[in-house]
N, C-alpha and C positions, 0 to 999 in steps of 0.2 A: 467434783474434786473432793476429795476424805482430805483428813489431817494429814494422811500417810504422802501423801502427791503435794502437798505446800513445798513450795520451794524454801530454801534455809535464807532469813533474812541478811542481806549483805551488811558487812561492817560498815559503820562510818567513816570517808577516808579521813576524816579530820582527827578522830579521839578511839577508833574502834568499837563502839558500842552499835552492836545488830539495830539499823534500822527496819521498821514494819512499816512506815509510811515518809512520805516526803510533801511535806505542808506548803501550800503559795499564800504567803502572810498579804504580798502587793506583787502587780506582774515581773517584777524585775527579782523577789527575793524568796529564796527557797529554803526549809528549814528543815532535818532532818527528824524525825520522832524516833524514840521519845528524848537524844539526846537533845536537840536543840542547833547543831551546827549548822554555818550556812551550806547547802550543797547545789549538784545541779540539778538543776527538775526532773533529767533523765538517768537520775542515778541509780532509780529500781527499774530501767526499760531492760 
């Protein structure tokens, strides 16, 4: 995969800012990078 084939990161639905990863701090809570909001773990599937 080149840069050219990256998919475009999805907004957060909470604030809008492109997430690039989605964090598990503990199994129950999911955090969005690099905004921080809570999301659901399947929100970059």
């Amino acid at each position: 995969m080149t840069d050219d084939d990256a998919p475009e990161p999805r907004p957060c639905p909470h604030c809008g800012v492109p997430v690039t990863a989605v964090v598990q701090i503990v199994p129950t809570h999911h955090n969005a990078y690099p905004c921080g909001c809570g999301v659901r773990e399947d929100l970059l599937e």
